[in-house]
ZASEMAR-346017 format. One record per atom (N, C-alpha, C, O): x negated, z negated, y negated. Coordinates in pm, whole numbers, padded with zeros to 5 digits, always signed. Layout:
<pts>
XZY ...
</pts>
This chain:
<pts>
-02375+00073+02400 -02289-00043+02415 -02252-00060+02562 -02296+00017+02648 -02177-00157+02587 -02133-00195+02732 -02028-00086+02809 -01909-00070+02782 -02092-00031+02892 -02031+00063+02996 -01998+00019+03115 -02085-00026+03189 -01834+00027+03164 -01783-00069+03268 -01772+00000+03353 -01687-00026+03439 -01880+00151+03366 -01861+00245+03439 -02018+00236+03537 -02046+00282+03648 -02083+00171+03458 -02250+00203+03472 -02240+00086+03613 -02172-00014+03632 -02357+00166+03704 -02378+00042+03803 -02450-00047+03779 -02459-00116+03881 -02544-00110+03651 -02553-00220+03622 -02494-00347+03597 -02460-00353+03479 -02469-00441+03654 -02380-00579+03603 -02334-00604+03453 -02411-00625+03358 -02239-00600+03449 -02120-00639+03295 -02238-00779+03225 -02272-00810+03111 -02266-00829+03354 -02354-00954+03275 -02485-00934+03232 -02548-00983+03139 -02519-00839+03335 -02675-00809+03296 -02677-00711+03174 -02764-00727+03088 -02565-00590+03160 -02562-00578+03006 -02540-00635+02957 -02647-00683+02917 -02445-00698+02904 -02410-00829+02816 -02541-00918+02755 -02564-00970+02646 -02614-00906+02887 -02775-01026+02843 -02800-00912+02751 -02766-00925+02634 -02851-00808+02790 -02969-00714+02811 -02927-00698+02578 -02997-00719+02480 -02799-00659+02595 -02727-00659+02430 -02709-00770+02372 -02632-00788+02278 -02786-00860+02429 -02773-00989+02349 -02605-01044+02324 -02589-01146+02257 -02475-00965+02384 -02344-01017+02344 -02281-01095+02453 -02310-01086+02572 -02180-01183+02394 -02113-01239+02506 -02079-01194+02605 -02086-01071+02594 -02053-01215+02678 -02026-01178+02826 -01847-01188+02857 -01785-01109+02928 -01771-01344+02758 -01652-01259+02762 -01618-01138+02670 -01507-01085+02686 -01719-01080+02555 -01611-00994+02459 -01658-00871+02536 -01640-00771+02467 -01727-00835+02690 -01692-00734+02773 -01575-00711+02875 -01552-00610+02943 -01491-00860+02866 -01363-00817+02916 -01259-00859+02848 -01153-00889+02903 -01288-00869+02667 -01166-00873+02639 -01080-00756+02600 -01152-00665+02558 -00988-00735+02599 -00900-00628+02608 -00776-00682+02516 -00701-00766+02566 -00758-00643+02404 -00706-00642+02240 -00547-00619+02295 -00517-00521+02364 -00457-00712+02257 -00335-00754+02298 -00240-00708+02136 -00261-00748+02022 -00137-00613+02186 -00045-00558+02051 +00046-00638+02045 +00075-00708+02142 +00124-00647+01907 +00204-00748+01854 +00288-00726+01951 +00286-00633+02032 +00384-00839+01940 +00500-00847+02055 +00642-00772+02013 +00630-00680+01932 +00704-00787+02035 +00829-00692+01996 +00878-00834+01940 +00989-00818+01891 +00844-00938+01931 +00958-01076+01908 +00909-01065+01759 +00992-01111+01681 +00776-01007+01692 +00673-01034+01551 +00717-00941+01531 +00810-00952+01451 +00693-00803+01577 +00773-00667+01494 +00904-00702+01431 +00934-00663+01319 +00977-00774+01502 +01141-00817+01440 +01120-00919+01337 +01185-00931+01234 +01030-00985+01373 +01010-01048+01219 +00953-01011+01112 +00979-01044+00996 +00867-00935+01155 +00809-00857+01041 +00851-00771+00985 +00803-00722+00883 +00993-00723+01068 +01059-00647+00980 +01171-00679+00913 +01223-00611+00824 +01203-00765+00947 +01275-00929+00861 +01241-00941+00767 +01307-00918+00666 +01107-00988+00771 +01045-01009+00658 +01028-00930+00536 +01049-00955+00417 +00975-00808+00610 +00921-00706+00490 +01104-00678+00438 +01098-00642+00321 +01189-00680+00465 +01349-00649+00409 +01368-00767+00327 +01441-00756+00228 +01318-00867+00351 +01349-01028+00240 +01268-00996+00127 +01315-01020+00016 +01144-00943+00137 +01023-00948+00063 +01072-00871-00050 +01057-00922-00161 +01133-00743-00041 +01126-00647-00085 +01271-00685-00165 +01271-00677-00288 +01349-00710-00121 +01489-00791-00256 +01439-00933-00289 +01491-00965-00396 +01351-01043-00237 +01340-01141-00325 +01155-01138-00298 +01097-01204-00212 +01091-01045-00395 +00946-01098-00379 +00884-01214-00416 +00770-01236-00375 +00946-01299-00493 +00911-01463-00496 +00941-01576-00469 +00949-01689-00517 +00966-01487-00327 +00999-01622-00259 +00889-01633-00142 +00847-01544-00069 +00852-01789-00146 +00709-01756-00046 +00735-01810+00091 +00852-01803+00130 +00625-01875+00192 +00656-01883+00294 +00819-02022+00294 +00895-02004+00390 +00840-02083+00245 +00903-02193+00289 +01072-02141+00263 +01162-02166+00343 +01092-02058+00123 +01229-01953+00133 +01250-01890+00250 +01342-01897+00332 +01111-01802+00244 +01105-01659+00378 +01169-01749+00502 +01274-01710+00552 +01121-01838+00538 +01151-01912+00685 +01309-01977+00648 +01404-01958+00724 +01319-02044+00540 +01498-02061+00520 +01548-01935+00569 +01612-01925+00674 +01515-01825+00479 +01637-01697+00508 +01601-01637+00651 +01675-01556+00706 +01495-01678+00700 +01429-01605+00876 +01566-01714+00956 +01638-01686+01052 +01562-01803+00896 +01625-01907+00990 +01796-01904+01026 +01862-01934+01125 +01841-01832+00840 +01979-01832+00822 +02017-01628+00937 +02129-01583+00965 +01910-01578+00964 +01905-01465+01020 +01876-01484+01145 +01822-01388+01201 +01906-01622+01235 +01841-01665+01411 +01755-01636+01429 +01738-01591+01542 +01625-01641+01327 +01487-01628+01371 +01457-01802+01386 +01493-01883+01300 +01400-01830+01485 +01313-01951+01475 +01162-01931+01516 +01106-01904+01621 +01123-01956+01392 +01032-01948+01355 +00947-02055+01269 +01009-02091+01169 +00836-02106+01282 +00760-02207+01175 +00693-02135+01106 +00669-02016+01126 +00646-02226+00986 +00607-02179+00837 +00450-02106+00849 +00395-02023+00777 +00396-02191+01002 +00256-02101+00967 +00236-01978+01034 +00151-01900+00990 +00312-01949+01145 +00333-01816+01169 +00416-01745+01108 +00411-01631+01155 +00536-01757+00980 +00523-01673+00900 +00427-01657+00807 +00443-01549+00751 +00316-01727+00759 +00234-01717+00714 +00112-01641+00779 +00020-01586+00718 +00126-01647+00887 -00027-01526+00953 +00056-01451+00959 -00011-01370+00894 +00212-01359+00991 +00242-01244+00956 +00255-01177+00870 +00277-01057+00883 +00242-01252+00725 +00249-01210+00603 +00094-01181+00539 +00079-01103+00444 -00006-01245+00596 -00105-01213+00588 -00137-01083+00646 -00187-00989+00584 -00095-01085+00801 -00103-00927+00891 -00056-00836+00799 -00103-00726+00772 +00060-00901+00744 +00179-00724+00664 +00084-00715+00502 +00160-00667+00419 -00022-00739+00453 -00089-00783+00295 +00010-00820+00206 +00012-00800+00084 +00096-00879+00281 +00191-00925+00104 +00197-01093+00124 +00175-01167+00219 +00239-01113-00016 +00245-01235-00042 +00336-01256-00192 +00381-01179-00277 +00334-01382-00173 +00498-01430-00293 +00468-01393-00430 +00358-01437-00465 +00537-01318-00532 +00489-01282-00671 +00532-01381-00758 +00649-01378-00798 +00415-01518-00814 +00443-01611-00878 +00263-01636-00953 +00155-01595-00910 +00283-01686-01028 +00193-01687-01102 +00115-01817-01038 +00164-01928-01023 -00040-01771-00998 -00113-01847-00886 -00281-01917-00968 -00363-01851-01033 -00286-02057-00936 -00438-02087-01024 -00557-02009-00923 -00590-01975-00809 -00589-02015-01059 -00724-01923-00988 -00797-02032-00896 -00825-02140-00947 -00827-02008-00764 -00924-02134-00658 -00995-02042-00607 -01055-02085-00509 -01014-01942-00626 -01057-01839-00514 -01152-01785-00623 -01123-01798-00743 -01269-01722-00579 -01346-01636-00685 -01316-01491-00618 -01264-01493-00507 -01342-01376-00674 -01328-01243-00682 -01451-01241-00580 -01543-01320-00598 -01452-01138-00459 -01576-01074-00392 -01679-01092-00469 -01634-01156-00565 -01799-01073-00486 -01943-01037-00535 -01921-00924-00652 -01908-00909-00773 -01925-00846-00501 -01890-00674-00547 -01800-00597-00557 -01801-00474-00550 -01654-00725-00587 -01560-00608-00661 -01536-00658-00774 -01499-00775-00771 -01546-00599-00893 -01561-00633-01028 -01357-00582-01047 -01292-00503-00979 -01306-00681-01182 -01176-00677-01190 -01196-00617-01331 -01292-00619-01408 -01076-00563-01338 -01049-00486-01480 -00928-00545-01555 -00845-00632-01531 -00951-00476-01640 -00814-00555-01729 -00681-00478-01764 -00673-00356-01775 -00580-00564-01781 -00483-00451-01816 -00429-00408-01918 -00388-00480-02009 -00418-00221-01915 -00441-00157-02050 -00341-00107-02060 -00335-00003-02125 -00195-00174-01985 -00096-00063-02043 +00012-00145-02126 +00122-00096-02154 -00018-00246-02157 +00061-00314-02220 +00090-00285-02350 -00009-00243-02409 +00209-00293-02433 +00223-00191-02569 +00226-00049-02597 +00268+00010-02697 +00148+00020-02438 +00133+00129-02470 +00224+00215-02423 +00280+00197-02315 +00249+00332-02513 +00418+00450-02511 +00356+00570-02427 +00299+00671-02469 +00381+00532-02301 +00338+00670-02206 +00456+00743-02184 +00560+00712-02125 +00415+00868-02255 +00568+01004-02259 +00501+01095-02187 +00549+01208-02194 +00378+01079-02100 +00333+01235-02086 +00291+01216-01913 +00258+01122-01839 +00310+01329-01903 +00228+01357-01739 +00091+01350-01717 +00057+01463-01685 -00035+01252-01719 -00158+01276-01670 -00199+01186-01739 -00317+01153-01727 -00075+01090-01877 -00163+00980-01913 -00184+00867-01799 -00274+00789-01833 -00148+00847-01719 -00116+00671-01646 -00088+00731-01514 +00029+00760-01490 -00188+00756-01415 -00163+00703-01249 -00205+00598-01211 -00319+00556-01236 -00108+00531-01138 -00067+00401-01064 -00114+00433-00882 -00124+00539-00821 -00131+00318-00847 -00121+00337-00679 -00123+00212-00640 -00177+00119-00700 -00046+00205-00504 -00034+00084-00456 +00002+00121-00311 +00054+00226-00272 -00047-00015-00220 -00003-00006-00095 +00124-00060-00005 +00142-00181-00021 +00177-00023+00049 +00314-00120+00132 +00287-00123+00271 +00189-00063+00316 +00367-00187+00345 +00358-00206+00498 +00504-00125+00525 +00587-00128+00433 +00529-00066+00626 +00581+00031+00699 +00634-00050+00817 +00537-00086+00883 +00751-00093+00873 +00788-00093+01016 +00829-00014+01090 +00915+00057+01037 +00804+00012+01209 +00795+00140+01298 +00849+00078+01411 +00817-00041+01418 +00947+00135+01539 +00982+00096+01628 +00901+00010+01670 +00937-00107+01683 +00795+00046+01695 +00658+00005+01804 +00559-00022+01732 +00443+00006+01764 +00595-00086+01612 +00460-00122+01593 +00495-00125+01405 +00602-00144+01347 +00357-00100+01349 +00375-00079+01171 +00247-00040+01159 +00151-00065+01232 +00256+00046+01025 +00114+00092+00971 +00164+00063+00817 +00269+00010+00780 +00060+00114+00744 +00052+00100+00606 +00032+00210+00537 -00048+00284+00594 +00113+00290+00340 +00146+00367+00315 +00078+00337+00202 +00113+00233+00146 -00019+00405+00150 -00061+00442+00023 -00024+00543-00033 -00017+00656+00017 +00010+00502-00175 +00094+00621-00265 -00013+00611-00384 -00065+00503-00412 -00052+00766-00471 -00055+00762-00583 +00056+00861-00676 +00096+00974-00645 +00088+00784-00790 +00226+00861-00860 +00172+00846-00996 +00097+00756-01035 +00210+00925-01050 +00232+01029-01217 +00338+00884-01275 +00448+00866-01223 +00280+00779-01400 +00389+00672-01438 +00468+00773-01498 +00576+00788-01439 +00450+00849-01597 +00553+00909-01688 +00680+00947-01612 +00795+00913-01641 +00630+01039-01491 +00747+01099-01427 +00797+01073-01323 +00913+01102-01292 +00689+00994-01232 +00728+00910-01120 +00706+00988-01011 +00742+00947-00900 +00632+01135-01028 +00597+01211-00941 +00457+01118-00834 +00361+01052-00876 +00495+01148-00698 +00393+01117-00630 +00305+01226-00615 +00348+01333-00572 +00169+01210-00650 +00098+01315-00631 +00031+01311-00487 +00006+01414-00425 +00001+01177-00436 -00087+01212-00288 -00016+01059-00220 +00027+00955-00271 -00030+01114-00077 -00037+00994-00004 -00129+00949+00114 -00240+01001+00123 -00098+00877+00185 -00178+00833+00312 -00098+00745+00409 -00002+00684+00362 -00124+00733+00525 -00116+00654+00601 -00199+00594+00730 -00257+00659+00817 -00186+00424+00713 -00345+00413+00821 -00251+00249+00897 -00149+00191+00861 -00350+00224+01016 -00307+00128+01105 -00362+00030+01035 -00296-00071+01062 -00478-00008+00931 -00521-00065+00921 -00539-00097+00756 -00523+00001+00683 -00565-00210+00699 -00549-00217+00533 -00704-00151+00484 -00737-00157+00366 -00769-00106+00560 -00875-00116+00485 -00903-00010+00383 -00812+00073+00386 -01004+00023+00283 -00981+00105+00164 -01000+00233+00187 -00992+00308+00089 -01024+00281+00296 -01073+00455+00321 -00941+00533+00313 -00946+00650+00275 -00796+00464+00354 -00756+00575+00337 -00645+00582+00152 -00554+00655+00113 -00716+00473+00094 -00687+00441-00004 -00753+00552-00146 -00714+00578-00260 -00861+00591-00068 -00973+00668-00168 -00930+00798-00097 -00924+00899-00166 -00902+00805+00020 -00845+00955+00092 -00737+00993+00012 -00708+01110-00009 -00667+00884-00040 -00517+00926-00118 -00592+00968-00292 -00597+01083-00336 -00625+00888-00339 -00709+00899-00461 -00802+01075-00472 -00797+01152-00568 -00854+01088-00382 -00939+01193-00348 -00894+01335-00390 -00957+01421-00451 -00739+01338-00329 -00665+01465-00335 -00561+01440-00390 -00465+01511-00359 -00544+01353-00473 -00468+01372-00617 -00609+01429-00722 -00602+01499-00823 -00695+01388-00676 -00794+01425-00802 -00810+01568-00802 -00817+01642-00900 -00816+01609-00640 -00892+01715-00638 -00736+01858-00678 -00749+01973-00721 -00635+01798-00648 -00504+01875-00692 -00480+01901-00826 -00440+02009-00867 -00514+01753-00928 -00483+01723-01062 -00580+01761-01169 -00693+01798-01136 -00550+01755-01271 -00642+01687-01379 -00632+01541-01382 -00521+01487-01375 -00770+01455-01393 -00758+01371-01392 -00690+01311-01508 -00701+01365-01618 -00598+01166-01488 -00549+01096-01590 -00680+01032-01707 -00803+01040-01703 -00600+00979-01790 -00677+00885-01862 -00670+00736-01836 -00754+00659-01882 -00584+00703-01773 -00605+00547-01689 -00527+00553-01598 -00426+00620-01577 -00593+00461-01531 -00557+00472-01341 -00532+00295-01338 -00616+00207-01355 -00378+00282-01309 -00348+00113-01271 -00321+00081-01160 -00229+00139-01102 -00396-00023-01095 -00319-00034-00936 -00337-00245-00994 -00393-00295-01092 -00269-00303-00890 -00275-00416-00870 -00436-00474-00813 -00515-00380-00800 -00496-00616-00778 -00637-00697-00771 -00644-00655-00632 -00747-00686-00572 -00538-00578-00558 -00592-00644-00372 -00753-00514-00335 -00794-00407-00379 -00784-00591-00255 -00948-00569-00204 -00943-00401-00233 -01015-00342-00313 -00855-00348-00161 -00863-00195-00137 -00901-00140-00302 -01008-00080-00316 -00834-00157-00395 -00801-00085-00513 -00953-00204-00593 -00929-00195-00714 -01029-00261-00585 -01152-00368-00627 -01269-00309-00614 -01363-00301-00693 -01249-00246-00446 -01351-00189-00408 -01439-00092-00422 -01387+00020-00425 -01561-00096-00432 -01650+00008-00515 -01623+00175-00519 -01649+00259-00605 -01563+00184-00391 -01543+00302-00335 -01455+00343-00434 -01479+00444-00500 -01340+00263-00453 -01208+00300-00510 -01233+00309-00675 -01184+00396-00747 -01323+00195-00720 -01334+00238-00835 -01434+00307-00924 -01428+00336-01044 -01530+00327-00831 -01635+00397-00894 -01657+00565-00873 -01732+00644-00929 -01516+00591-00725 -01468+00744-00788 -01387+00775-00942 -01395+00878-01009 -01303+00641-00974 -01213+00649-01093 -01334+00672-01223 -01324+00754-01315 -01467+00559-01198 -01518+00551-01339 -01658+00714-01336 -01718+00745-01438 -01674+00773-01228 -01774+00858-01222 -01640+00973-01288 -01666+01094-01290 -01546+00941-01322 -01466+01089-01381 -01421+01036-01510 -01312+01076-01552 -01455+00992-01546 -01436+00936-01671 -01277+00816-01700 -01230+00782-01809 -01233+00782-01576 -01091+00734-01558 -01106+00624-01598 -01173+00549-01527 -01040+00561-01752 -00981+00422-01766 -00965+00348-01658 -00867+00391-01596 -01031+00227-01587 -00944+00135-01507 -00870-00016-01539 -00925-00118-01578 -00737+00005-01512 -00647-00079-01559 -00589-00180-01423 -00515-00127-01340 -00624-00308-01410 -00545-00393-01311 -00429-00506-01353 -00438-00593-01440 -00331-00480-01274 -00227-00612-01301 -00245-00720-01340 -00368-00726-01338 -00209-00817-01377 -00242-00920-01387 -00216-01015-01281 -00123-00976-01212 -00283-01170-01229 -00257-01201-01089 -00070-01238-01092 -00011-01288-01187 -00018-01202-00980 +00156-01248-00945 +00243-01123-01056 +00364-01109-01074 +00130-01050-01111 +00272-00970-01211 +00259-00848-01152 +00168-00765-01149 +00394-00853-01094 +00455-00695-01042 +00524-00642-01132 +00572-00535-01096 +00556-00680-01266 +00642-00599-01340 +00517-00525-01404 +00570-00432-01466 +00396-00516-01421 +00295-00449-01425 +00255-00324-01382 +00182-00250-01447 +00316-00289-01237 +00333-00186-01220 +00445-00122-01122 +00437-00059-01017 +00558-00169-01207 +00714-00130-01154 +00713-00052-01140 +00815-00040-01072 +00660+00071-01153 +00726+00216-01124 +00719+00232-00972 +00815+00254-00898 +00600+00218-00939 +00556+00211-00762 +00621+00125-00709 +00671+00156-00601 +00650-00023-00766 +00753-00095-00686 +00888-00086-00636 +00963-00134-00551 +00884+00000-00733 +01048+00078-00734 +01039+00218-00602 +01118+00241-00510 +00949+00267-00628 +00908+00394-00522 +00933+00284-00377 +01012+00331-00295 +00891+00188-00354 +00867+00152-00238 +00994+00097-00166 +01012+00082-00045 +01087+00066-00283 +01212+00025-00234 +01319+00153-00189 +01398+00145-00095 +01305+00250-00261 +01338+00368-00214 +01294+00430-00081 +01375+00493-00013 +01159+00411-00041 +01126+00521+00016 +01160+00453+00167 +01170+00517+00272 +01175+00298+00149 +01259+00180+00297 +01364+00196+00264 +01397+00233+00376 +01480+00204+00192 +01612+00191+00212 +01664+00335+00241 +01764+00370+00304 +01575+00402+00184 +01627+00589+00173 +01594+00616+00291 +01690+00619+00369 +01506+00634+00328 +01415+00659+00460 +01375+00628+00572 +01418+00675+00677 +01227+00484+00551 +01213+00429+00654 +01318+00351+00766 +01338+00370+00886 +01376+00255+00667 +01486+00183+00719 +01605+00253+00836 +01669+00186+00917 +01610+00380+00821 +01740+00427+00848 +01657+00502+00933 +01723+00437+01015 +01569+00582+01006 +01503+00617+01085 +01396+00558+01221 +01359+00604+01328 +01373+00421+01137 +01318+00411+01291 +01214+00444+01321 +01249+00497+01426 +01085+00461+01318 +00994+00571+01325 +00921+00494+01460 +00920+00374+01485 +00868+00597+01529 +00842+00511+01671 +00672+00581+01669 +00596+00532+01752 +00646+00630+01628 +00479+00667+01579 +00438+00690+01497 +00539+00719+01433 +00319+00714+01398 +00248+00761+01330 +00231+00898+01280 +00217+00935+01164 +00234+00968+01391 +00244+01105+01389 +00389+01162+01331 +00396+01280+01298 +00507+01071+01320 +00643+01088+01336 +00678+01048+01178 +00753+01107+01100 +00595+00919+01156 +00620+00894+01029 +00533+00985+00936 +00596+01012+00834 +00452+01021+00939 +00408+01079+00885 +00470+01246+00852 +00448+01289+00739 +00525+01311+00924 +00586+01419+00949 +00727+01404+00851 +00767+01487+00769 +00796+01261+00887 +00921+01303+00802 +00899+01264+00707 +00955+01329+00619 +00797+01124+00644 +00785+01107+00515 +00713+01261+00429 +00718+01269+00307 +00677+01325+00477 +00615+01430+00418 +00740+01517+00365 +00727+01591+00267 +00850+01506+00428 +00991+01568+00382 +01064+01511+00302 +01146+01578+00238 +01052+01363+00284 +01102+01299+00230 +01050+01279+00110 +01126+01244+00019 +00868+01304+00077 +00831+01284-00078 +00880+01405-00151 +00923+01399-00266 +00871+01539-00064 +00949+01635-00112 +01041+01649-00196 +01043+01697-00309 +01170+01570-00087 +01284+01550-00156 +01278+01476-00268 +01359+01495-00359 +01180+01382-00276 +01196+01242-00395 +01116+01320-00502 +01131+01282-00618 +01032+01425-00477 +00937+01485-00625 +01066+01634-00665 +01081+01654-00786 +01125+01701-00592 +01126+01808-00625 +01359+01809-00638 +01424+01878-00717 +01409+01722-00544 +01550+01730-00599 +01619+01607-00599 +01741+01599-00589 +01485+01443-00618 +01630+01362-00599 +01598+01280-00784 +01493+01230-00825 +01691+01290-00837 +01728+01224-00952 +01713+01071-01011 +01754+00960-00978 +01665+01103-01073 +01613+00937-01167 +01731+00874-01288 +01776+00963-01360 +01770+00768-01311 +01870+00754-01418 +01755+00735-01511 +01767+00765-01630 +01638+00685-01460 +01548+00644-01592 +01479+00796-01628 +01392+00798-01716 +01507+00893-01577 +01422+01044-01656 +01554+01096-01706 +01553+01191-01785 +01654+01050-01672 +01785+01110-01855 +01822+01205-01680 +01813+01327-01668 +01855+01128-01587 +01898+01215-01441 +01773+01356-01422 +01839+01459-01405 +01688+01375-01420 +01588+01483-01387 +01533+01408-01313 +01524+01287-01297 +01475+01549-01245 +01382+01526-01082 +01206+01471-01125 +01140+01537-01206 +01155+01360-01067 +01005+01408-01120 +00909+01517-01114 +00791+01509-01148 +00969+01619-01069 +00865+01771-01121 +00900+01806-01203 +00815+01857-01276 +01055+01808-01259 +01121+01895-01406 +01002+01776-01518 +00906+01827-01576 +01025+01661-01526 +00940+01572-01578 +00806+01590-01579 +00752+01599-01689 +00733+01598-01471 +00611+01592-01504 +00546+01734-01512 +00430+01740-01552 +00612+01854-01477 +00534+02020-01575 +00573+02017-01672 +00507+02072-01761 +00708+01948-01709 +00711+02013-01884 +00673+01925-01953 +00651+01964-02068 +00642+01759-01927 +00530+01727-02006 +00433+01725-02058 +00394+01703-02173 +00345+01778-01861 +00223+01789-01900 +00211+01911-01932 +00095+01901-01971 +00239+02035-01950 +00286+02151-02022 +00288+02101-02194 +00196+02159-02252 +00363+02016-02282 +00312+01964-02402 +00223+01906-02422 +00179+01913-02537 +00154+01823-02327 +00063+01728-02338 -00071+01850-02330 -00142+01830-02428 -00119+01951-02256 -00239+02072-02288 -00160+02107-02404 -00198+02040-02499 -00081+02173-02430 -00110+02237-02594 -00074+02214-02692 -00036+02297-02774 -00081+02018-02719 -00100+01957-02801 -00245+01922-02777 -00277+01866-02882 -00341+01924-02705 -00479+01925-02673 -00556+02050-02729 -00677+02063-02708 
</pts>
């Protein structure tokens, strides 16, 4: 590729690689500190009213001295992968090659540890910047079994999280995440179906589909992120690692009868093998 070190001309490589000649001096410009504040505006509106879409978001940006217009909250909400939870016509077709599944947990009485892992992704604000947090969690008990974190949405570190819950666990019997690209993608689901894993997807705009994780995510910003600040990657990563700790091993659920999700999920899945 183009070396701005080499004594050949920037242009005469540029010919020589067949590429433009400006994308050898462009040089990739980071969000501004004025979009971080909105984006972290945002992701705090999103997260107590998720259906409200761009034209609310910019009322309440506005009632908060953001001025701001509707289509740049709309390319930041695109940047952060979220969008308003309302029931949407289908105009869009599905990728080629990511095939959608259906959803299988409806009616069904999950009491046990290893029937039903969920995963889903959120956006993260960070002093300087934001990355993105993939979780997979145990529905019964609400235990997180693996996580990740990446600068970028794309699905690798989505299957990195998937990977080492598998390789920690027994696998479940169905695995639910929501339609977005990451959780569609071949990668993601054709480790689930080469192990024999049920795959189960939301339905389009329904987050009560897979509340348990939605609920994780509001916790882990108001408990955590929110109140820290995190000014790198390396930083967030370090204390959230203390913090799933705390949330699997001593902080209390009203919905597990007040128990921690580890008291929940060994002595279930403890009945669930030797009823097998």
């Amino acid at each position: 590729m183009i070396d701005k070190t080499h004594p050949l001309p920037l242009t005469r490589q540029a010919r020589l690689l067949e590429l433009s000649r400006s994308s050898a001096y462009y040089e990739p410009v980071g969000t501004s500190d004025e979009d971080l504040a909105l984006m972290a505006a945002i992701d705090k509106i999103h997260l107590k009213l998720p259906f409200y879409g761009i034209r609310r978001l910019r009322g309440e940006l506005s009632d908060r001295g953001f001025d701001v217009g509707r289509q740049h909250v709309a390319t930041l909400m695109r940047t952060m992968g979220i969008q308003a939870l309302c029931p949407k016509r289908r105009t869009t077709k599905p990728h080629p090659g990511h095939k959608l599944y259906p959803y299988l947990l409806r009616g069904m009485d999950i009491t046990a540890a290893g029937q039903v892992w969920c995963a889903d992704v959120t956006y993260l604000p960070m002093g300087r910047g934001f990355c993105y947090l993939a979780a997979v969690m145990d529905w019964a008990s609400r235990r997180v079994l693996s996580w990740r974190l990446s600068n970028s949405l794309d699905a690798s570190f989505c299957i990195e999280a998937l990977e080492e819950a598998l390789d920690r666990y027994e696998a479940p019997e169905i695995f639910n995440t929501d339609q977005g690209a990451q959780f569609t993608s071949e990668g993601f689901t054709s480790l689930l179906t080469s192990r024999g894993i049920r795959v189960s997807m939301d339905g389009r705009g329904r987050w009560m589909d897979n509340v348990f994780i939605e609920r994780l995510w509001r916790s882990v910003k108001y408990e955590e992120v929110y109140l820290k600040g995190y000014e790198s990657i390396p930083e967030a990563r370090r204390e959230l690692a203390a913090y799933f700790d705390f949330y699997n091993m001593r902080r209390r659920h009203q919905g597990l009868e007040d128990r921690t999700p580890d008291e929940v999920f060994w002595s279930t899945l403890q009945r669930q093998e030797k009823a097998a």
